[in-house]
DSSP file (Angstrom, degrees, kcal/mol; ACC not computed):
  #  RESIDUE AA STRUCTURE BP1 BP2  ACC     N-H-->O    O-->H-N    N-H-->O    O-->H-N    TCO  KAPPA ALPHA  PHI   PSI    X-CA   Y-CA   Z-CA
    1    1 A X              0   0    0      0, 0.0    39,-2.2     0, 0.0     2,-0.8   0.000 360.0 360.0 360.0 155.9  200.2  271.4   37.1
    2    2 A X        -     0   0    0     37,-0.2    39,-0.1     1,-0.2    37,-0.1  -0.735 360.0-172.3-112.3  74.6  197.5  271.0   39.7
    3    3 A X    >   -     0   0    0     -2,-0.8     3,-1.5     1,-0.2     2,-1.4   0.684   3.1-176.9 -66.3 -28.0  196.0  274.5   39.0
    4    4 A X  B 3   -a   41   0A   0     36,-1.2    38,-3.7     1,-0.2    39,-0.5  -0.758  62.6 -29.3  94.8-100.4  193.6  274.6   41.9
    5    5 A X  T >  S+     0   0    0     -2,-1.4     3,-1.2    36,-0.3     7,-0.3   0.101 104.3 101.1-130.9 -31.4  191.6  278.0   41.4
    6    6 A X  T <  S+     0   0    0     -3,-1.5     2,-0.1     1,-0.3    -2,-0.1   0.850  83.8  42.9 -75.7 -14.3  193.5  280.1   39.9
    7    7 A X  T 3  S+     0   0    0      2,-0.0     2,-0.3    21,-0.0    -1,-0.3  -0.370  88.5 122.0-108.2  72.5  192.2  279.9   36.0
    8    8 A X    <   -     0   0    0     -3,-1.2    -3,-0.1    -2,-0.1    35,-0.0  -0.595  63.0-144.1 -85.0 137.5  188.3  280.0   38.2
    9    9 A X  S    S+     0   0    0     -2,-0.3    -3,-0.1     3,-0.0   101,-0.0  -0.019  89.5   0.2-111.8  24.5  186.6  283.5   36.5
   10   10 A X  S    S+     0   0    0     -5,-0.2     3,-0.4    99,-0.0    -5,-0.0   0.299 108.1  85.0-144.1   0.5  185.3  284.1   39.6
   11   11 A X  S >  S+     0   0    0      1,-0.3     3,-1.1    -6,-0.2    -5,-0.1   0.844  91.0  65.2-101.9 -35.5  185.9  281.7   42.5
   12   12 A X  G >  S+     0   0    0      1,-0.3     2,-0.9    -7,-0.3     3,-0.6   0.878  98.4  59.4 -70.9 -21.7  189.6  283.8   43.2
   13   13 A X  G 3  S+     0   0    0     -3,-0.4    -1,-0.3     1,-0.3    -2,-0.1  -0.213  75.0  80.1-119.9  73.1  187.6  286.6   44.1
   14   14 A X  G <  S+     0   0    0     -3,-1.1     2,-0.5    -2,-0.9    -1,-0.3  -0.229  81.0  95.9-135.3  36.6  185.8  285.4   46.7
   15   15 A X  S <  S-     0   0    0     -3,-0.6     2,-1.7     2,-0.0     5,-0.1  -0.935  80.5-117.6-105.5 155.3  188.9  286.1   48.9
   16   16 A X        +     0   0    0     -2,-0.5     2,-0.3     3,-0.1     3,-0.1  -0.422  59.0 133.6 -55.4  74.8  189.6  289.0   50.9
   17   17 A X        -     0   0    0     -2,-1.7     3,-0.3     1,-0.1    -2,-0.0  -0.802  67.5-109.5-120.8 165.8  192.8  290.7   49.4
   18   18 A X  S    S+     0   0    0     -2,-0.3     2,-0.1     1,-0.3    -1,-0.1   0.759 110.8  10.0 -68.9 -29.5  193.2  294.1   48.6
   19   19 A X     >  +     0   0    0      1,-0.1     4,-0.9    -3,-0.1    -1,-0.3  -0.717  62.2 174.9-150.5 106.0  193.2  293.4   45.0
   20   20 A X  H >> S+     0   0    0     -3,-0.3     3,-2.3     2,-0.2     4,-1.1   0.990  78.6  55.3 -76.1 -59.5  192.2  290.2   44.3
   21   21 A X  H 3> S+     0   0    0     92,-0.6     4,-1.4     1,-0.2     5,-0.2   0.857 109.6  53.7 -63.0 -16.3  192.1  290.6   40.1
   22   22 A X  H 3> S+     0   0    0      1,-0.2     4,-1.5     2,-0.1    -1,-0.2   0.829 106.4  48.8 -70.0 -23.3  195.7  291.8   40.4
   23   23 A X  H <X S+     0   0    0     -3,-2.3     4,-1.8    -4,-0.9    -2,-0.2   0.801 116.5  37.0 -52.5 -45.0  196.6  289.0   42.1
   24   24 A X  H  X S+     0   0    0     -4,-1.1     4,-4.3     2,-0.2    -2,-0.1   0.802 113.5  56.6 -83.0 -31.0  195.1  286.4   39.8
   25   25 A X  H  X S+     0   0    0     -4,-1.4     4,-2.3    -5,-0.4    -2,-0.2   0.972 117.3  46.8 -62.4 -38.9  196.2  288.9   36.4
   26   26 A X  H  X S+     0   0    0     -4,-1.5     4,-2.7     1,-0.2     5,-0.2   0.980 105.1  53.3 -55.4 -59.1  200.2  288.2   38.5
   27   27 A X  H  X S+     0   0    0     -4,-1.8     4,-1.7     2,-0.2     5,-0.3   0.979 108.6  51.9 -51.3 -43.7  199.9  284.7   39.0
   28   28 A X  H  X S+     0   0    0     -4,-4.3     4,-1.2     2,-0.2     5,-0.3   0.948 109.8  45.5 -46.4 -67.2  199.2  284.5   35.1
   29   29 A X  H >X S+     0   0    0     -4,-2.3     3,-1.6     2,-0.3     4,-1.3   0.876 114.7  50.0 -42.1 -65.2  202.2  286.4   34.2
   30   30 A X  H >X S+     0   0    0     -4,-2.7     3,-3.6     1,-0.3     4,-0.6   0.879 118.0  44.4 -40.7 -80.8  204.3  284.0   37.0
   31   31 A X  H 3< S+     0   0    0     -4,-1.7     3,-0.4     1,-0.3    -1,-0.3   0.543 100.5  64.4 -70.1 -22.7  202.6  281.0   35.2
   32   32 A X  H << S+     0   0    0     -3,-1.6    -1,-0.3    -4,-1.2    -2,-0.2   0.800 100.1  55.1 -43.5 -38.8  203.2  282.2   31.5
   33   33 A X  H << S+     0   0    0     -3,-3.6    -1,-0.2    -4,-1.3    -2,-0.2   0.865  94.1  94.4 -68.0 -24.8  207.1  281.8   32.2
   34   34 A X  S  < S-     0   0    0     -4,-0.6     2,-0.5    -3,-0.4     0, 0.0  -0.246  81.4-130.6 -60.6 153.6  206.5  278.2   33.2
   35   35 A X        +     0   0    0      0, 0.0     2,-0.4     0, 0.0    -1,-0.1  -0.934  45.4 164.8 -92.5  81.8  206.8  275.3   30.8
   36   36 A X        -     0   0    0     -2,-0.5    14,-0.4     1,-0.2     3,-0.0  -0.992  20.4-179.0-147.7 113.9  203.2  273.6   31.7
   37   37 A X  S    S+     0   0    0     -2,-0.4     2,-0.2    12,-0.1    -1,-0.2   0.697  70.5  11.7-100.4 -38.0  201.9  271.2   29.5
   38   38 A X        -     0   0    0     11,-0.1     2,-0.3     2,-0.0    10,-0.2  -0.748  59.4-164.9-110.2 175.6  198.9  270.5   31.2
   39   39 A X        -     0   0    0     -2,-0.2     8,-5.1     8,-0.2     2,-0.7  -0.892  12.8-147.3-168.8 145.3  196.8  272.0   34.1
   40   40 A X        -     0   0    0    -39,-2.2   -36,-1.2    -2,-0.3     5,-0.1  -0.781  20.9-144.2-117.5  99.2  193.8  270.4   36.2
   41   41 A X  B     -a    4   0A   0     -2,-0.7   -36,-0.3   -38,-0.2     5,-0.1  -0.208  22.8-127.2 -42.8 147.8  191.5  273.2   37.2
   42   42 A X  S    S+     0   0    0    -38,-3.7     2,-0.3     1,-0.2   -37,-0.2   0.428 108.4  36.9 -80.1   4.0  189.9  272.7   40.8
   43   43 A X  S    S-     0   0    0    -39,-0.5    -1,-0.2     2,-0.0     2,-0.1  -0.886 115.6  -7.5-149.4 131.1  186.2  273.3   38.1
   44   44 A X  S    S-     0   0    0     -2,-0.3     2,-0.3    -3,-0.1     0, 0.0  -0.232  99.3 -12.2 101.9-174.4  185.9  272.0   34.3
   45   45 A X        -     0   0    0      1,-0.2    -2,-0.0    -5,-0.1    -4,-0.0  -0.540  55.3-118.6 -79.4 124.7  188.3  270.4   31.9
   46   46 A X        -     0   0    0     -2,-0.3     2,-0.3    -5,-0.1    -1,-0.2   0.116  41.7-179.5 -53.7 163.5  192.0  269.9   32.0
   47   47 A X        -     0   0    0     -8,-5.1    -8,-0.2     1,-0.1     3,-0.1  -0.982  27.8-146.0-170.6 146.8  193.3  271.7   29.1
   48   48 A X  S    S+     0   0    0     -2,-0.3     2,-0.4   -10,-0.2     3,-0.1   0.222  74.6  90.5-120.0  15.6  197.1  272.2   27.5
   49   49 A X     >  +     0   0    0      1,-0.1     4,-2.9     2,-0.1     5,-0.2  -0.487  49.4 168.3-102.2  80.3  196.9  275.4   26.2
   50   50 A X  H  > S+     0   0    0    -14,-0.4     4,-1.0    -2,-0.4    -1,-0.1   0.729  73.7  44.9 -39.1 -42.9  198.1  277.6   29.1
   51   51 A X  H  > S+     0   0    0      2,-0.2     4,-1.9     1,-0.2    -1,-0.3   0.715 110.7  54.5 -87.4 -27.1  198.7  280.8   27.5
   52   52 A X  H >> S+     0   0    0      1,-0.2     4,-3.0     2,-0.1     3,-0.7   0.963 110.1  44.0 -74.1 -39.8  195.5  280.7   25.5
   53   53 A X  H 3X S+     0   0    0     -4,-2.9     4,-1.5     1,-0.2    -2,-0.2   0.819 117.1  51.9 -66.3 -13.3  193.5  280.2   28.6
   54   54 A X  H 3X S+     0   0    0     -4,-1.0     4,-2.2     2,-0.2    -1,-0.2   0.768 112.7  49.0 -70.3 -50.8  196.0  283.2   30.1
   55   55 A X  H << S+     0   0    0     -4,-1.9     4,-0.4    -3,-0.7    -2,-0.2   0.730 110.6  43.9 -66.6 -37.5  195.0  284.9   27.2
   56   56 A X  H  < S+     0   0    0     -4,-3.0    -2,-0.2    -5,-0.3     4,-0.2   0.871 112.0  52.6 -81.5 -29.2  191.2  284.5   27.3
   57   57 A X  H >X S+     0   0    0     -4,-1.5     4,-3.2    -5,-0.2     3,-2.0   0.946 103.7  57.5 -72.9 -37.9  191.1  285.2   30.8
   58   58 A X  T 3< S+     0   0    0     -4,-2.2     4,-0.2     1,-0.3    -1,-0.1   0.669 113.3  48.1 -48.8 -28.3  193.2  288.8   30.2
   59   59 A X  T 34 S+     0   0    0     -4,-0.4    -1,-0.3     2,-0.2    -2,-0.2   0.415 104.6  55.1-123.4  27.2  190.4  289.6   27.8
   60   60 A X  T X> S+     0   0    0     -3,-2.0     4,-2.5    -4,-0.2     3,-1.9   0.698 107.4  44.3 -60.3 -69.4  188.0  288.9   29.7
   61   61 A X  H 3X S+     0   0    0     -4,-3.2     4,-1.4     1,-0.3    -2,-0.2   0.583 114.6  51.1 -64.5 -14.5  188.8  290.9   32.6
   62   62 A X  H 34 S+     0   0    0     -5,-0.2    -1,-0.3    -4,-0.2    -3,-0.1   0.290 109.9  45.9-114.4  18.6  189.6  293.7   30.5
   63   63 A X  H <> S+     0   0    0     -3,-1.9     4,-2.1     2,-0.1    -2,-0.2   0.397 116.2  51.4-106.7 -38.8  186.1  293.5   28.3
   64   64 A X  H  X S+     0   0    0     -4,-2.5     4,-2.8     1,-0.2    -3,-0.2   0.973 112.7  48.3 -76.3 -44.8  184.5  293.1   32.2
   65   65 A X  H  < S+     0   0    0     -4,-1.4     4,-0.4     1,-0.2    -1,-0.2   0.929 107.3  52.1 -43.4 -55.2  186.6  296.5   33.2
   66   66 A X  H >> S+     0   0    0      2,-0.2     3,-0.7     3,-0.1     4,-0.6   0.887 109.9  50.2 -64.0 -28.9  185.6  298.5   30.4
   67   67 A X  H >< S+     0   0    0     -4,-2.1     3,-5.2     1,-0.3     2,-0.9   0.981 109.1  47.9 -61.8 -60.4  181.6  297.8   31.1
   68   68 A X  T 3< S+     0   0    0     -4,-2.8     4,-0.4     1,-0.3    -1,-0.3   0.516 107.4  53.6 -63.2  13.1  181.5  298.6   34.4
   69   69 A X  T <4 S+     0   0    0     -2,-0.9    -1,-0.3    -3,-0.7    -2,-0.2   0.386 119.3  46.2-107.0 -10.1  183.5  302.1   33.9
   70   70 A X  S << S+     0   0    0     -3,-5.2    -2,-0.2    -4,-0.6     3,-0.2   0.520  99.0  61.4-104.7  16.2  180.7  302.2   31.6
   71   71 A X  S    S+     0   0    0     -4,-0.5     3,-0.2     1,-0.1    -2,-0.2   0.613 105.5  50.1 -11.8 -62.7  178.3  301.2   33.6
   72   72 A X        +     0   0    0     -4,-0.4    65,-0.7    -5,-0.2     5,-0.2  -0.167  69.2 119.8-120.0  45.2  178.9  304.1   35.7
   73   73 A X  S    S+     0   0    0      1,-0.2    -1,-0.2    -3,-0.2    -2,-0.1   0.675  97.7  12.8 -67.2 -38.8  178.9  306.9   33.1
   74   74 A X  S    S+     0   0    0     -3,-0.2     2,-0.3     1,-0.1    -1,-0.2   0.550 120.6  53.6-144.6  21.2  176.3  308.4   34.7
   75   75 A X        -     0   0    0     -4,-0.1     2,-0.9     2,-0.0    -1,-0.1  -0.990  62.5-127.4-134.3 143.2  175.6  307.0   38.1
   76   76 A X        +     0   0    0     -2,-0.3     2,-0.4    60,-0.1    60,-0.3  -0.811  43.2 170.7 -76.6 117.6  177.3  306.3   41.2
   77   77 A X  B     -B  135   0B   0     58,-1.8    58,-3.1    -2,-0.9     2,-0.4  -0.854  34.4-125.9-130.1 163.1  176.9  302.9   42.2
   78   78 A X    >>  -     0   0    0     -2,-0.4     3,-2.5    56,-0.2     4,-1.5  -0.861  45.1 -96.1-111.0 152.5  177.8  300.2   44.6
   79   79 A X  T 34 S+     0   0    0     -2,-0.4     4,-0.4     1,-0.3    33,-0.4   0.454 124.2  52.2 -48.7 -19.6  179.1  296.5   43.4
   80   80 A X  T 3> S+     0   0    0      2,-0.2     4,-0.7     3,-0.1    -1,-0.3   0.829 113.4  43.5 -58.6 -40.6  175.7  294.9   43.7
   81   81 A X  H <> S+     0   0    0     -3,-2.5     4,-1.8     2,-0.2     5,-0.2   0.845 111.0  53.2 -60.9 -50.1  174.2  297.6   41.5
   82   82 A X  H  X S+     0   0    0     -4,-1.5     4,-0.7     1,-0.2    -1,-0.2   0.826 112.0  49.8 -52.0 -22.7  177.2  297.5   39.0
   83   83 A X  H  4 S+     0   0    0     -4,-0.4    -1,-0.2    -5,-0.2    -2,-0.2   0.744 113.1  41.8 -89.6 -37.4  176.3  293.7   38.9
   84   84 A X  H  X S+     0   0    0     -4,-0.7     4,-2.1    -3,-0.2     3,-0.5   0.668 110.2  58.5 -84.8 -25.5  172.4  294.0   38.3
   85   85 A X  H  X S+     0   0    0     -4,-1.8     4,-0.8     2,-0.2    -2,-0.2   0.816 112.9  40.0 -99.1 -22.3  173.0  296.9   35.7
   86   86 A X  H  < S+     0   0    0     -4,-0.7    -1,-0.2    -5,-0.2    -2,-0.2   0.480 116.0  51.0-102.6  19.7  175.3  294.3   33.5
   87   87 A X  H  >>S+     0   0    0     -3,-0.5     4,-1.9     2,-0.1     5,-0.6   0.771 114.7  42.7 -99.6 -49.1  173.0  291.5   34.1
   88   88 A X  H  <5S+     0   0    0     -4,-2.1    -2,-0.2     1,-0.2    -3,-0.1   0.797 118.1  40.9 -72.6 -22.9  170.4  293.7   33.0
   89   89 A X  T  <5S+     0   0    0     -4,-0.8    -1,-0.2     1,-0.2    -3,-0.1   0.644 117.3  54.6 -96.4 -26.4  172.3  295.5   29.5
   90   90 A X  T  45S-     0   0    0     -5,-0.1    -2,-0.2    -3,-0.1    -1,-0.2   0.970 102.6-152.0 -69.7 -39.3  173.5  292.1   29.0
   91   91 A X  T  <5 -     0   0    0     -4,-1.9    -3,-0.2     3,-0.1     2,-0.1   0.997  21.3-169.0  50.3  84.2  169.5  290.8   29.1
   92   92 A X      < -     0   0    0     -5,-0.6     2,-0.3     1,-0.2     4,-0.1  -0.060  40.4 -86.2 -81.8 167.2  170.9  287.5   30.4
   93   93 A X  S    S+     0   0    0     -2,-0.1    -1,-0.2     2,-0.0     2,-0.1  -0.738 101.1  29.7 -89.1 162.8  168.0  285.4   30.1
   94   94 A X  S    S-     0   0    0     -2,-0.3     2,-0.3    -3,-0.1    -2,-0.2  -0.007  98.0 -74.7  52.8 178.5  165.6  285.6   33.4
   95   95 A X     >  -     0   0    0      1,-0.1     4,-0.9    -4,-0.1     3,-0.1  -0.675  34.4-127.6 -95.3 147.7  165.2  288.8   35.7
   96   96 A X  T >4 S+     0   0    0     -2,-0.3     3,-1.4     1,-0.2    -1,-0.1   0.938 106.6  61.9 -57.9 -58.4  168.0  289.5   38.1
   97   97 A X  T 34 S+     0   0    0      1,-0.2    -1,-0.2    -3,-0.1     7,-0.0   0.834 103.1  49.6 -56.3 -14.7  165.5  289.7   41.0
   98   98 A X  T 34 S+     0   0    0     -3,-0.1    -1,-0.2     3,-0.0    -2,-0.2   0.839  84.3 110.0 -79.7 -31.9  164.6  286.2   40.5
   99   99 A X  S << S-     0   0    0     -3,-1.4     5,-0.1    -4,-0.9    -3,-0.1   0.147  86.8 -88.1 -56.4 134.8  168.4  284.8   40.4
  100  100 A X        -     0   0    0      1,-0.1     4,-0.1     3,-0.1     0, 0.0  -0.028  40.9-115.1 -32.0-177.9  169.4  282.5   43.6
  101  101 A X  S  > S+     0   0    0      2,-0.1     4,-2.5     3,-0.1     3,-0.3   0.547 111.6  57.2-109.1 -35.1  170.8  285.0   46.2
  102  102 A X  H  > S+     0   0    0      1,-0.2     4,-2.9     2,-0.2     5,-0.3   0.990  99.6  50.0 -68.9 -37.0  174.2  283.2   45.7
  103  103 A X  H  > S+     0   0    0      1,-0.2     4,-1.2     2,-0.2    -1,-0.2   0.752 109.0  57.5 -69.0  -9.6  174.7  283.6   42.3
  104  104 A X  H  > S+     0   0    0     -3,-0.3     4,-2.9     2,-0.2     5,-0.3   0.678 104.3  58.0 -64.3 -50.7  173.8  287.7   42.9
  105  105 A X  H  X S+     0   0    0     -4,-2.5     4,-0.9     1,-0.2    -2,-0.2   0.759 103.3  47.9 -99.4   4.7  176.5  287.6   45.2
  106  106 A X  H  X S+     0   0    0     -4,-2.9     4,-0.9     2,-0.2    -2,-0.2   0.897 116.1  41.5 -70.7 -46.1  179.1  286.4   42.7
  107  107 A X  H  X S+     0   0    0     -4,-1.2     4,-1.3    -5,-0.3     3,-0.5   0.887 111.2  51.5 -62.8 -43.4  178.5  288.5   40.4
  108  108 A X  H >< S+     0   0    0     -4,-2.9     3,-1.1     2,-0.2     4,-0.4   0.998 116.5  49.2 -79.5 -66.3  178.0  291.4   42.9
  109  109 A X  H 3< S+     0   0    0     -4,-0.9    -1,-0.2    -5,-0.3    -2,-0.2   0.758 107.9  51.2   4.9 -79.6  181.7  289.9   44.1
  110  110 A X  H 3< S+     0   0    0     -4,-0.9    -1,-0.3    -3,-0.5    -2,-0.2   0.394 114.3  47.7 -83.2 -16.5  183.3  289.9   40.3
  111  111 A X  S XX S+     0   0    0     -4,-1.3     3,-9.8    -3,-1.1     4,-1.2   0.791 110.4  51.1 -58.9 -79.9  182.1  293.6   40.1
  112  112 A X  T 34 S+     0   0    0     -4,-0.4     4,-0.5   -33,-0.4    -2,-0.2   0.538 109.2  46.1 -35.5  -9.3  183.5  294.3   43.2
  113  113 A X  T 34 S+     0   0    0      2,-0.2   -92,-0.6     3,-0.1    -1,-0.3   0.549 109.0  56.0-104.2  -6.7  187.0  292.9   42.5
  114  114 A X  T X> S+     0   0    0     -3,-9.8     4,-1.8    -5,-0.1     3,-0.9   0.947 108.5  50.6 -84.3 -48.9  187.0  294.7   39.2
  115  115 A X  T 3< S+     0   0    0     -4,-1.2    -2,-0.2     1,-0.2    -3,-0.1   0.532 105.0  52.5 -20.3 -41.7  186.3  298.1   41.5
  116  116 A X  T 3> S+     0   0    0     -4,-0.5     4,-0.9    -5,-0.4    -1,-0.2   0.589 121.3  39.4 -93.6 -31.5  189.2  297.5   44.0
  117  117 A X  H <> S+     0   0    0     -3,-0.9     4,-4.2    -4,-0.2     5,-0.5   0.968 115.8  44.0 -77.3 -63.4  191.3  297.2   40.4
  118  118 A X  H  X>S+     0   0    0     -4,-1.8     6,-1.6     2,-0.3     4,-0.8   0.735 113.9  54.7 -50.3 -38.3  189.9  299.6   38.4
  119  119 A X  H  45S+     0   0    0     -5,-0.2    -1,-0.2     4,-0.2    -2,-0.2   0.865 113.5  45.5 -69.7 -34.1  190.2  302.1   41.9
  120  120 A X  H  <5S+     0   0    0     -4,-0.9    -2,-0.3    -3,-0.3    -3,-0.2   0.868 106.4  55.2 -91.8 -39.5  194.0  301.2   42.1
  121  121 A X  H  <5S-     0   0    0     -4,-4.2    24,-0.4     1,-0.1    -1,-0.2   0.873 118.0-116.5 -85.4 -22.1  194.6  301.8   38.4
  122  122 A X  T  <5S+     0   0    0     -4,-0.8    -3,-0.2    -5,-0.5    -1,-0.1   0.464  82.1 116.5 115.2  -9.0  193.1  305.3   39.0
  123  123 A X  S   <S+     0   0    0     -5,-0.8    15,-1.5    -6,-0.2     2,-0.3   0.663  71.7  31.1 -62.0 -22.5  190.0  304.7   36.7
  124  124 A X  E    S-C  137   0B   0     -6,-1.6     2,-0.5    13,-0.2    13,-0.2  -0.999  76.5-125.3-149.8 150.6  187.3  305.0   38.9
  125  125 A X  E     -C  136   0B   0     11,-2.2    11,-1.5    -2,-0.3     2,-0.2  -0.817  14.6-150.2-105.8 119.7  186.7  307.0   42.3
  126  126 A X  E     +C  135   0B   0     -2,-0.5     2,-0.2     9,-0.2     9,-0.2  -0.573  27.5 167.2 -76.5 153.0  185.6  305.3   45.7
  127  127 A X  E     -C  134   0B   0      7,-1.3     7,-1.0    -2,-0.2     2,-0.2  -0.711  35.9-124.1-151.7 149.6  183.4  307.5   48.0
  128  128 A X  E     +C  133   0B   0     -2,-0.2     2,-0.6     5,-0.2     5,-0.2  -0.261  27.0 178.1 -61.7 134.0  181.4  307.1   50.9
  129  129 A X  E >  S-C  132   0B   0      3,-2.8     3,-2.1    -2,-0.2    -1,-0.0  -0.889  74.2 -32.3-158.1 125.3  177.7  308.3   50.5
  130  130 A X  T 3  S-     0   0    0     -2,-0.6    -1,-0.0     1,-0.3    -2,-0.0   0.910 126.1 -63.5  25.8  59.5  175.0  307.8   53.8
  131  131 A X  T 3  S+     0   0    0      1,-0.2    -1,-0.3     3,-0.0     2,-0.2   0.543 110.1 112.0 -35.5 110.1  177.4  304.8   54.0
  132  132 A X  E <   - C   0 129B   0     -3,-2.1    -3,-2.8    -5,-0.1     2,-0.3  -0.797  69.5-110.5-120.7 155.9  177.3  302.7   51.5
  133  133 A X  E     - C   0 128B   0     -2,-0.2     2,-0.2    -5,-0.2    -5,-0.2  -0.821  40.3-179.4-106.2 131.9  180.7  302.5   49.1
  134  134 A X  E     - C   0 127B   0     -7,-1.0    -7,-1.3    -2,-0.3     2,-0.3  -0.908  13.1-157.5-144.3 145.2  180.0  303.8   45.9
  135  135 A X  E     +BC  77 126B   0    -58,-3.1   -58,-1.8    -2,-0.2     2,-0.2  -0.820  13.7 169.0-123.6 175.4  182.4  304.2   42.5
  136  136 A X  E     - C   0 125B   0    -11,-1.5   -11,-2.2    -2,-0.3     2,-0.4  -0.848  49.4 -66.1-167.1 161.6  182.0  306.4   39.8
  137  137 A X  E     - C   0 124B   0    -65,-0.7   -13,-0.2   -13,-0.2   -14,-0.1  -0.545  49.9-110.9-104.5 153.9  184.4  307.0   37.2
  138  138 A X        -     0   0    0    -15,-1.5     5,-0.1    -2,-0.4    -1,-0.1   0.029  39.7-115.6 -51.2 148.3  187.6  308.7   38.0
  139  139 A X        -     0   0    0      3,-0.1    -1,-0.1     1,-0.1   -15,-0.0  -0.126  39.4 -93.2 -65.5 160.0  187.6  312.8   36.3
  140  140 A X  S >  S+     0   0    0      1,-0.2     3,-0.7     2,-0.1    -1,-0.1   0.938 120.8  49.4 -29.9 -70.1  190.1  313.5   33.8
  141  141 A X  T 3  S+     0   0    0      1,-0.2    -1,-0.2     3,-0.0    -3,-0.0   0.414 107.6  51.0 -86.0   7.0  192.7  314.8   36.1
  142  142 A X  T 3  S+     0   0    0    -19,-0.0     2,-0.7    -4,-0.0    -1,-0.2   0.159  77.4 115.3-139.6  52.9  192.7  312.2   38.6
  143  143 A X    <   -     0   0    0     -3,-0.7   -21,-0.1     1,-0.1   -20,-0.1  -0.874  41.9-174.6-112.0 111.9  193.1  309.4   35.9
  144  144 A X              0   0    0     -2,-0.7   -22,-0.2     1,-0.1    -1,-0.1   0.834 360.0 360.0 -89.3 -11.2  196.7  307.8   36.8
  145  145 A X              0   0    0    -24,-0.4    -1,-0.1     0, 0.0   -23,-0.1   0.492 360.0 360.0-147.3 360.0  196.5  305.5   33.6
């Protein structure tokens, strides 16, 4: 299989969709049913275990969900901020402010597409504030899962 992009851990959500990580977290599932003995990433090494990379990516994204909803335990913040506050708790090597301006906005990106997920699954509350879009996590009673 010619995978393109789709096993990318960030490169799918540099599209515009409404929910990009629900998109890629479908296409898995679709590609799990498949009988696909190889796959050529459009980045890195071809590789033939589909459902483990299916598998690593699923717990990926759902290690990356639970920081940022902790992340924002006690701040509102917007996806650039969520992105600097788990480059900084990670204490990646270097300073954030120093980091290229693209690679800031990849990460700030890969928050944001966790946000748009995390907003739809009911976990975390969008609101406007002296606008700029800010999340926080959703209350008790307005937690749909």
């Amino acid at each position: 299989m010619i995978a393109g992009d789709v096993f990318s851990p960030v490169l799918y959500f540099l599209t515009d969709k409404d929910n990009p990580l629900r998109n890629q977290l479908e296409s898995f599932n679709d590609l799990s049913l498949l009988d696909i003995r190889m796959a050529l990433p459009g980045h890195g090494d071809v590789f033939t275990s589909i459902k483990g990379i299916i598998e690593h990516f699923e717990s990926h994204h759902k290690g990356r969900s639970s920081q940022i909803v902790e992340a924002l335990t006690n701040a509102s913040m917007d996806a650039y901020e969520v992105a600097s506050r788990l480059a900084k708790d990670a204490q990646q090597s270097g300073d954030w402010e120093s980091l290229p301006h693209i690679l800031k906005y990849i990460a700030a990106r890969d928050c944001f597409a966790h946000l748009l997920h995390l907003e739809a699954a009911g976990r975390v509350m969008k609101k406007a504030i002296s606008g700029r879009i800010v999340y926080s996590p959703a209350e008790d009673g307005e937690h749909r899962r």
